[in-house]
Residue frames as a rotation matrix with the C-alpha (Angstrom) as fourth column:
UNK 1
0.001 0.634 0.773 117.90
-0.831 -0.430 0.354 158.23
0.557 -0.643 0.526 110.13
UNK 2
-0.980 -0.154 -0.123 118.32
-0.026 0.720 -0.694 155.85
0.195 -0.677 -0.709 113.16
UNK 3
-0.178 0.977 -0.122 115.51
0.047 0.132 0.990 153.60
0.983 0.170 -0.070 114.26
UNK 4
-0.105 -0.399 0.911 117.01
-0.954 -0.219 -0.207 153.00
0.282 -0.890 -0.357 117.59
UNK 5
-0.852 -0.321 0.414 116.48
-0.447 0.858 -0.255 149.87
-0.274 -0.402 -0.874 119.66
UNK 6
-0.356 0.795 0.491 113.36
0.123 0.561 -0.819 149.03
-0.926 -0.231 -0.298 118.89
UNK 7
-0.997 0.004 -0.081 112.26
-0.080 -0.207 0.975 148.81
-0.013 0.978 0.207 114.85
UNK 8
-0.124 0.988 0.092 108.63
-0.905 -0.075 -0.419 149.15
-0.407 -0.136 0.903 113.82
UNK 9
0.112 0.240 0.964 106.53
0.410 0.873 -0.265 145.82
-0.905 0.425 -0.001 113.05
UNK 10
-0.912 -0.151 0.381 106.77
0.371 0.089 0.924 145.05
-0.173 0.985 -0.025 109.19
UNK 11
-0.074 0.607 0.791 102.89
0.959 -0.173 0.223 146.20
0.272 0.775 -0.570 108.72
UNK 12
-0.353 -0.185 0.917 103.94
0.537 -0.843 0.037 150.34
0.766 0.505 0.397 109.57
UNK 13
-0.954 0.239 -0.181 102.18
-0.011 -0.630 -0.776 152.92
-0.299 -0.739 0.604 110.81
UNK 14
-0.136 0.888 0.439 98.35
0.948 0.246 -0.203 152.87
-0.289 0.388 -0.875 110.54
UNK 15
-0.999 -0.007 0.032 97.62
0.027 -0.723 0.690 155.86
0.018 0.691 0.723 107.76
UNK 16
-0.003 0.939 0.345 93.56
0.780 0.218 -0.587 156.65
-0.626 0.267 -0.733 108.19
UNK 17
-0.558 0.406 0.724 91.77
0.625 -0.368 0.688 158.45
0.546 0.837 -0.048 105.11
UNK 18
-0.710 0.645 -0.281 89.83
-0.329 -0.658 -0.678 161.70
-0.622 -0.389 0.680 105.82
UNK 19
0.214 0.949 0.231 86.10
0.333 0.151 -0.931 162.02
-0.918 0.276 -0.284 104.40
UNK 20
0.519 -0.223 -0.825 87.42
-0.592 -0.790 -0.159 164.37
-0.617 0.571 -0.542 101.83
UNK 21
-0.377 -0.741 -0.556 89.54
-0.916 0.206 0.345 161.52
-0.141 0.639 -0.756 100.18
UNK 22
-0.866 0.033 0.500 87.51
0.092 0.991 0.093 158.94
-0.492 0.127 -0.861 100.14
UNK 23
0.482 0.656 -0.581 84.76
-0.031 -0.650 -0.759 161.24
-0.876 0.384 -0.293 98.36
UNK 24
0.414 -0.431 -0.802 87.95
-0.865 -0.461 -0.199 162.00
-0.284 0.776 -0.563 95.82
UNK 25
0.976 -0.167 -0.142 88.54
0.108 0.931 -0.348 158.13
0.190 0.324 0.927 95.38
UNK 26
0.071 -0.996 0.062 92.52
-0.360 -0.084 -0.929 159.37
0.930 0.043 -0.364 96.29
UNK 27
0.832 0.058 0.552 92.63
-0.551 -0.030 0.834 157.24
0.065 -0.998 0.007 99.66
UNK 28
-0.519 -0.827 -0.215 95.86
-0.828 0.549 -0.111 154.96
0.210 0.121 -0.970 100.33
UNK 29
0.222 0.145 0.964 93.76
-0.765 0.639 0.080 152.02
-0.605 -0.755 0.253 101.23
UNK 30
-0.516 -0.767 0.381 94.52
-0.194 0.539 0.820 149.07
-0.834 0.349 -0.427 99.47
UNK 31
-0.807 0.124 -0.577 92.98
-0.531 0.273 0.802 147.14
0.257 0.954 -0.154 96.03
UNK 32
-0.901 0.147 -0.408 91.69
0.279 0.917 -0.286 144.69
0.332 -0.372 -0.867 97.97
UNK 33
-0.560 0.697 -0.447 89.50
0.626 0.003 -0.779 146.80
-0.542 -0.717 -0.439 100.02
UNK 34
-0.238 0.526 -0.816 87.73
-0.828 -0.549 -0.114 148.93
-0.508 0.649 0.566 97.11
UNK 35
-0.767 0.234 -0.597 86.88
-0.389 0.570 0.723 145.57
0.510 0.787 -0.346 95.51
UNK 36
-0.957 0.068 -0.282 85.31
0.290 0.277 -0.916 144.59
0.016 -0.958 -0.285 98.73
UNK 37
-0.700 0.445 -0.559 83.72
-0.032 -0.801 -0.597 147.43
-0.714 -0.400 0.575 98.50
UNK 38
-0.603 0.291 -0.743 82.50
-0.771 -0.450 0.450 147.39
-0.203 0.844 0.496 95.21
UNK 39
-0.712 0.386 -0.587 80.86
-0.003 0.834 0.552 144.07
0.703 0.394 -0.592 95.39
UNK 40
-0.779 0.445 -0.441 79.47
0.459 -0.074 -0.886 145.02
-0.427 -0.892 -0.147 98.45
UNK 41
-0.576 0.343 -0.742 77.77
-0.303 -0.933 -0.196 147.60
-0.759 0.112 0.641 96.64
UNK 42
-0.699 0.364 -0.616 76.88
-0.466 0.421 0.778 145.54
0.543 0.831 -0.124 93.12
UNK 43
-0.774 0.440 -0.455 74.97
0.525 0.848 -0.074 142.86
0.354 -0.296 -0.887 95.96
UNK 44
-0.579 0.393 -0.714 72.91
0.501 -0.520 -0.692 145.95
-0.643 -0.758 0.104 97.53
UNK 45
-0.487 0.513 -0.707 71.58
-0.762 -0.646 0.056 147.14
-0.428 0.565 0.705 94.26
UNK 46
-0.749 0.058 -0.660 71.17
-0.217 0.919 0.328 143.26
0.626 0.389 -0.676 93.14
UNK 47
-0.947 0.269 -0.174 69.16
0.293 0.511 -0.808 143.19
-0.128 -0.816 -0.563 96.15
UNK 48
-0.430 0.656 -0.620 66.74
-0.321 -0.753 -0.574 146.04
-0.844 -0.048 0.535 95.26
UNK 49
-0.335 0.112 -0.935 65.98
-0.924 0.155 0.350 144.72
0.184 0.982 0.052 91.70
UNK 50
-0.892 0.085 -0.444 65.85
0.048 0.994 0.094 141.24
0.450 0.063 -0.891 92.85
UNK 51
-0.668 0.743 0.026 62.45
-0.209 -0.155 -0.966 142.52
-0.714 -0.651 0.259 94.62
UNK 52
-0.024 0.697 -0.717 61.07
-0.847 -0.395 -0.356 143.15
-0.531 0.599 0.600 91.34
UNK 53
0.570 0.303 -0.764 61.36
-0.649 0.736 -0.193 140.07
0.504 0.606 0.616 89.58
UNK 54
0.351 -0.742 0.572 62.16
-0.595 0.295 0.748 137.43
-0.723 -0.603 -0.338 91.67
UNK 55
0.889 -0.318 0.330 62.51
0.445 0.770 -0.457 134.17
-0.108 0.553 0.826 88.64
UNK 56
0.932 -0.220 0.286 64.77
0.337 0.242 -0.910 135.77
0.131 0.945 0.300 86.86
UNK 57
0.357 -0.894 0.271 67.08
-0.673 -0.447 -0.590 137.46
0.648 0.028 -0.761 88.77
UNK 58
0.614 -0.339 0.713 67.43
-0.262 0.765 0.589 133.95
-0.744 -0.548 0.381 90.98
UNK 59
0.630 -0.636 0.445 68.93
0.753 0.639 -0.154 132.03
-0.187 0.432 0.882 87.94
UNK 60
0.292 -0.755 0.587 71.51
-0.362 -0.655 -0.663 135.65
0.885 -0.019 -0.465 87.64
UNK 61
0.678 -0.239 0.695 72.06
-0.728 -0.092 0.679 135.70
-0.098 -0.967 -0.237 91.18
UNK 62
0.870 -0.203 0.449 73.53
0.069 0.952 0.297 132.23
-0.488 -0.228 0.843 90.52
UNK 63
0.762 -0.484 0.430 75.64
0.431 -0.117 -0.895 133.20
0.484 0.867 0.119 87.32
UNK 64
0.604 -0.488 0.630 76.82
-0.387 -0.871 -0.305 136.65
0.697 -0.059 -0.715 89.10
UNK 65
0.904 -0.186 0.385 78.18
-0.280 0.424 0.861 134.14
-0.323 -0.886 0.332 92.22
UNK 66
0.672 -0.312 0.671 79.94
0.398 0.917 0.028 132.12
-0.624 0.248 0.741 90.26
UNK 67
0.718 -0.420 -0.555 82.68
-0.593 -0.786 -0.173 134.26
-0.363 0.454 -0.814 89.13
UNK 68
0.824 -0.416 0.385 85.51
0.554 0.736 -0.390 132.97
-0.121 0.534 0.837 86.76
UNK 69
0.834 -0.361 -0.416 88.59
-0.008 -0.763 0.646 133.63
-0.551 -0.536 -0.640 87.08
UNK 70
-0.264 -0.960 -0.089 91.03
0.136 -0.128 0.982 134.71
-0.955 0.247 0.164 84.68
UNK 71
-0.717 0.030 -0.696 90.02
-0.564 -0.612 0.554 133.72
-0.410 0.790 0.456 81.10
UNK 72
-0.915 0.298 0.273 87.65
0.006 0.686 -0.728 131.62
-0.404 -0.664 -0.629 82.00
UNK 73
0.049 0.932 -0.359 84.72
0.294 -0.357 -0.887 133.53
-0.955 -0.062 -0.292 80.54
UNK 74
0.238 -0.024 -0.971 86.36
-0.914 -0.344 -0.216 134.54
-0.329 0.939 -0.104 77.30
UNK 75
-0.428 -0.325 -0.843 87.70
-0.661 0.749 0.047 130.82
0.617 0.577 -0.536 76.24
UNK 76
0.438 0.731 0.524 85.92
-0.896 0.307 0.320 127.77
0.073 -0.609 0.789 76.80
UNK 77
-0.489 -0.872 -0.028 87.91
-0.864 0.489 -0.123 124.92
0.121 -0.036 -0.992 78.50
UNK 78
0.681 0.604 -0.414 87.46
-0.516 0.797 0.314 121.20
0.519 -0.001 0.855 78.32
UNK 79
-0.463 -0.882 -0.086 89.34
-0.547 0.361 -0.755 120.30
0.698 -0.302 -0.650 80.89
UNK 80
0.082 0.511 -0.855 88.11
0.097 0.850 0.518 116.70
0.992 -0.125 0.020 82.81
UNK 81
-0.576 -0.454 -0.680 89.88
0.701 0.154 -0.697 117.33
0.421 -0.878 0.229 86.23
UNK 82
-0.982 0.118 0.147 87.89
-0.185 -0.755 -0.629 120.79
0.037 -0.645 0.764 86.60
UNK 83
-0.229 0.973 -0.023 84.50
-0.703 -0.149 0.695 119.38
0.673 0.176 0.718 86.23
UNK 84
-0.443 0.275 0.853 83.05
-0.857 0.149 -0.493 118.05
-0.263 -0.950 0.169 89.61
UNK 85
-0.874 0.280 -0.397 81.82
-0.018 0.798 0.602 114.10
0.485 0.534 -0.692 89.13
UNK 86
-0.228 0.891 0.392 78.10
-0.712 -0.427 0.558 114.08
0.664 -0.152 0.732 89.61
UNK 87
-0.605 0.091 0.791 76.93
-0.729 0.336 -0.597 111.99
-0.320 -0.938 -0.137 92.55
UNK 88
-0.750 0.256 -0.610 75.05
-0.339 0.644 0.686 108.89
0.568 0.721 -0.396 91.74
UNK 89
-0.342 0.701 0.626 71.68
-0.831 0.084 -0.549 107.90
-0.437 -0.709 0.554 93.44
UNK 90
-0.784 -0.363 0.503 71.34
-0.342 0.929 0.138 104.38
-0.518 -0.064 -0.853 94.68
UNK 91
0.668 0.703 0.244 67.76
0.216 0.130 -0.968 104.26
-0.712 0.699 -0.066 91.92
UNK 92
0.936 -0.071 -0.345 70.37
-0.349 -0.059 -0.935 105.15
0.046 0.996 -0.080 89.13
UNK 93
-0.529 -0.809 0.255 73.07
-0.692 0.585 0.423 102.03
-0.492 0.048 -0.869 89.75
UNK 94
0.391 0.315 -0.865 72.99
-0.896 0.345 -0.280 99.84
0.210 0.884 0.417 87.31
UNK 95
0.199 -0.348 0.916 73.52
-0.774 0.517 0.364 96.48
-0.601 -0.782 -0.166 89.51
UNK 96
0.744 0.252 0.619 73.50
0.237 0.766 -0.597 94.05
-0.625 0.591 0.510 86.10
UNK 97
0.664 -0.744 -0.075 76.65
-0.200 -0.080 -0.977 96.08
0.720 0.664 -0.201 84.43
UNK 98
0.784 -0.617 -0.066 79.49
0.616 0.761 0.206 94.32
-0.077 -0.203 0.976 84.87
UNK 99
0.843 -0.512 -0.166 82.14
-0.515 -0.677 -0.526 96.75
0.157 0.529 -0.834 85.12
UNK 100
0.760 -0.576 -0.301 85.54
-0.103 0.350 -0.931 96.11
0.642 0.738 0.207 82.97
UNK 101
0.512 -0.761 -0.398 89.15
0.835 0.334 0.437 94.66
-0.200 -0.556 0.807 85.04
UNK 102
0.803 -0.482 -0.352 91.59
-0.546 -0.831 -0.108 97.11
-0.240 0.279 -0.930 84.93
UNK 103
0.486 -0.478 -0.731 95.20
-0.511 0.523 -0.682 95.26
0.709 0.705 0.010 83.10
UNK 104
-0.407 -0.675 0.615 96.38
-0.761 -0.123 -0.638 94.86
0.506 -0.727 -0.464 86.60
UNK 105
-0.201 0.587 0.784 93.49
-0.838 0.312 -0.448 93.20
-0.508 -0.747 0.429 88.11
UNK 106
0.760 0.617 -0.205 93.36
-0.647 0.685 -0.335 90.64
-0.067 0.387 0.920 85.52
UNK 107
0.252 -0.829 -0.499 96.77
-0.284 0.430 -0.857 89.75
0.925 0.358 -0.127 85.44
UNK 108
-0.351 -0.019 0.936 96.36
-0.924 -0.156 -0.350 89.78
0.153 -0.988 0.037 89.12
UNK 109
0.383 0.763 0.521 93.47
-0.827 0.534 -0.173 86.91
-0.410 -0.364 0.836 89.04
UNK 110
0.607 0.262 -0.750 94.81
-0.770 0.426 -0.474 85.58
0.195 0.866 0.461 86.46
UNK 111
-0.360 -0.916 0.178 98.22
-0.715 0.148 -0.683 84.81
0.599 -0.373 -0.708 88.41
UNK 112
-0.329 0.493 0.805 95.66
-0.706 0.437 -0.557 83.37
-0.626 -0.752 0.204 91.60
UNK 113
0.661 0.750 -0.013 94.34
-0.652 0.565 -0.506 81.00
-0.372 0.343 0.863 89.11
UNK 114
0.313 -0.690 -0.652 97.39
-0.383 0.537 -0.752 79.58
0.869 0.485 -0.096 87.39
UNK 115
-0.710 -0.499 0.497 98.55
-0.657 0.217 -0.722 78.93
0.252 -0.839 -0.482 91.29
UNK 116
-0.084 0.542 0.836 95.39
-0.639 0.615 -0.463 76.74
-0.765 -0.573 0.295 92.16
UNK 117
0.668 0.614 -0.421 95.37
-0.743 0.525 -0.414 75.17
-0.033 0.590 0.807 89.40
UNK 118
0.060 -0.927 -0.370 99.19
-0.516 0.289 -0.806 74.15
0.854 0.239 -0.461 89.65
UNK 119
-0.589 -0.431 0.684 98.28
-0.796 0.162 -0.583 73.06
0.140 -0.888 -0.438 93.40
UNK 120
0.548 0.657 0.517 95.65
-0.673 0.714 -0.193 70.99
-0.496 -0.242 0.834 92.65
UNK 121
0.746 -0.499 -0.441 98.27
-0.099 0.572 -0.814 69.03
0.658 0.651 0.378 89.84
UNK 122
-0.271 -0.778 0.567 100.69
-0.795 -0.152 -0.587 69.09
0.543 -0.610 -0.577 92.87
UNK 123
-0.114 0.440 0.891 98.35
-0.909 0.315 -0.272 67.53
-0.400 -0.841 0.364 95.14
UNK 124
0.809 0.585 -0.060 97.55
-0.502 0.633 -0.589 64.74
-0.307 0.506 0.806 92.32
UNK 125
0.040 -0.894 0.447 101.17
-0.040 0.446 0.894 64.30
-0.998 -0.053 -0.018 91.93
UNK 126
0.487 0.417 0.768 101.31
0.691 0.355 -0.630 65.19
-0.535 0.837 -0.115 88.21
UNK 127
0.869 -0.494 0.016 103.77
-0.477 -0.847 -0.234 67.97
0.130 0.196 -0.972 88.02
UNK 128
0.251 -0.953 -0.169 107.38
0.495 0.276 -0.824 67.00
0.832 0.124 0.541 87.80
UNK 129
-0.505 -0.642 0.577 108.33
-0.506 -0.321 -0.800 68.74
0.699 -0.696 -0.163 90.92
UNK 130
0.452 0.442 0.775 105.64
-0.814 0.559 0.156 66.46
-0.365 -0.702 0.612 92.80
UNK 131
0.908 -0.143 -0.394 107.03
-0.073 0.871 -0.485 63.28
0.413 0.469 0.781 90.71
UNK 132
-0.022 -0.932 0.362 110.53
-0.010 -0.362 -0.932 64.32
1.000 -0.024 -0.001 91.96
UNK 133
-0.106 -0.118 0.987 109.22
-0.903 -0.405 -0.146 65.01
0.417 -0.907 -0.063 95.38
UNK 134
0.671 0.676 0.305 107.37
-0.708 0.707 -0.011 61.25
-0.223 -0.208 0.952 95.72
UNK 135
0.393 -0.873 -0.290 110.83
-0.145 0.253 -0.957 59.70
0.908 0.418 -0.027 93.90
UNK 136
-0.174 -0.982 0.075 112.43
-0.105 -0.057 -0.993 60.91
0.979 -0.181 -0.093 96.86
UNK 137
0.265 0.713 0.649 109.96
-0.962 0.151 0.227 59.76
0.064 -0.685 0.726 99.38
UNK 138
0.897 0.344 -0.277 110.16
-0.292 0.932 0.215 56.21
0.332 -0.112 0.937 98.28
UNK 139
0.203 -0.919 -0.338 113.95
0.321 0.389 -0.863 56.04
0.925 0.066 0.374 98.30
UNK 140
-0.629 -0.180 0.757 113.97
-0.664 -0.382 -0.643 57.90
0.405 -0.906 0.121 101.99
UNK 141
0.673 0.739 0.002 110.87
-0.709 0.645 0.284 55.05
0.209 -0.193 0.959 102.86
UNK 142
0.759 -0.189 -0.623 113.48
-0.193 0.848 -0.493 52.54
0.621 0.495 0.608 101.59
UNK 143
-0.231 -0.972 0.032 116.19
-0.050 -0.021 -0.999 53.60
0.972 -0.232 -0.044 103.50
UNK 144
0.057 0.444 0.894 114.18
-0.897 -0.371 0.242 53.97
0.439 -0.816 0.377 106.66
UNK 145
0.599 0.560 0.572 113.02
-0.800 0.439 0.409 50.65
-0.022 -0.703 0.711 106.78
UNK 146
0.334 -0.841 -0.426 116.57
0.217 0.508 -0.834 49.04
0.917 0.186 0.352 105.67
UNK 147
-0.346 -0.776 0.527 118.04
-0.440 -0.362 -0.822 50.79
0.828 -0.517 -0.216 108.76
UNK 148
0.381 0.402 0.832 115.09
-0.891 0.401 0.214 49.58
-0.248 -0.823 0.511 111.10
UNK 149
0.882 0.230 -0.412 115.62
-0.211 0.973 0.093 45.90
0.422 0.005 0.907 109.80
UNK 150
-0.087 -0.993 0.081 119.50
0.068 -0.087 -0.994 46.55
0.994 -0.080 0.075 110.17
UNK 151
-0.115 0.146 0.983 118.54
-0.992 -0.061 -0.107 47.64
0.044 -0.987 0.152 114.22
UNK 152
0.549 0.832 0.084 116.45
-0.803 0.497 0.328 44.99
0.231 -0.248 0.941 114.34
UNK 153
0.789 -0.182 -0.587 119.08
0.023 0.963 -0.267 42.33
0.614 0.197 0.764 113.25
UNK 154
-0.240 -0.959 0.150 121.65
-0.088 -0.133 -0.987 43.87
0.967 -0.250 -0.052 115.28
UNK 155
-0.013 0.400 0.917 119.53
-0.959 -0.265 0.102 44.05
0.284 -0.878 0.387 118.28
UNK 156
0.954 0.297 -0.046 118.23
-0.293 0.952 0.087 40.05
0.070 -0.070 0.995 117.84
UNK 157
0.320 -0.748 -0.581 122.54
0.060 0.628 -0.776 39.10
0.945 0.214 0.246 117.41
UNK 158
-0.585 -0.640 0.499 123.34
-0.372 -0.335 -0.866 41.11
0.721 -0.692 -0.042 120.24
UNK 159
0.195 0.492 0.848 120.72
-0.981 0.106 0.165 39.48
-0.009 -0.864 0.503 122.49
UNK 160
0.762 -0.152 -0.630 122.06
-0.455 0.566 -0.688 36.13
0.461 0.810 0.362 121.25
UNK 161
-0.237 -0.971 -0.041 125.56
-0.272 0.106 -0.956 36.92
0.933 -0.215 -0.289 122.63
UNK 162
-0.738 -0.296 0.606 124.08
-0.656 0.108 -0.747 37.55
0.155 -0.949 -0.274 125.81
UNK 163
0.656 0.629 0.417 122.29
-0.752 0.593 0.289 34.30
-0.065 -0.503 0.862 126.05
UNK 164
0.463 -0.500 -0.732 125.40
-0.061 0.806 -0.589 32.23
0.884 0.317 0.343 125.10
UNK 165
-0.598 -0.771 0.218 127.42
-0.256 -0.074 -0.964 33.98
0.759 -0.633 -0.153 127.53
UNK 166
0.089 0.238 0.967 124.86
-0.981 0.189 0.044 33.16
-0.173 -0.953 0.250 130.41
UNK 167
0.639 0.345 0.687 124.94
-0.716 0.594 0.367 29.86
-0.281 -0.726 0.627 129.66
């Protein structure tokens, strides 16, 4: 059977139910919409009852919300990730516990400490790479002021010449 040019959309033709079949529960609508339906219906009789006693059918009301889904109700799980973490109120912090480093954060501080402590022995010249560094200070000092005297004397010969040669 040809569709021709134009194909129908993917969600059909629209199929309504007569009165007569939705009386005989034989309608085509989906699953979905008879559950709908049915809960619709469970909350409307929940409503009428809930007149008559209100305590008790508040803490239901609450249960019946809370639906569970799968096996949820027949096995009880301990599972950490699905319980919600309760909120803390700033009257129940506990401002005097110290809470524990994690292995990171101490090895972390610890690291920041071993550095200042190594810069202050730097700074005092008490580490072998400061001894080394001061070593080679004096001997660059030494040479410095060999080369100035070396100017110097070359500077004092060469004014010399030219006082011989003027006169």
């Amino acid at each position: 059977m040809g569709r021709g040019k134009f194909k129908n959309k993917p969600t059909g033709k629209r199929q309504f139910s007569t009165p007569e079949e939705l009386l005989a529960g034989t309608s085509n609508r989906p699953r979905s919409f008879r559950q709908r339906e049915a809960e619709y219906e469970v909350e409307e009789t929940g409503e009428e009852s809930e007149e008559g006693s209100e305590e008790e059918s508040g803490e239901e009301s609450e249960i019946s919300k809370l639906k569970q889904k799968g096996t949820e109700g027949i096995i009880q799980i301990e599972n950490p990730n699905l319980v919600k973490p309760k909120s803390l109120k700033a009257i129940d912090i506990d401002f005097g516990k110290t809470t524990e480093l994690s292995r990171r954060e101490r090895e972390e501080l610890d690291k920041q400490k071993a550095h200042e402590r190594y810069m202050r022995l730097q700074e005092q010249g008490k580490t072998e790479q400061s001894k080394k560094d001061l070593e080679r200070l004096t001997l660059i000092r030494e040479q410095r002021a060999e080369a100035a005297r070396k100017r110097e004397e070359e500077k004092a010969a060469k004014e010399q010449k030219k006082s011989e040669a003027r006169k």
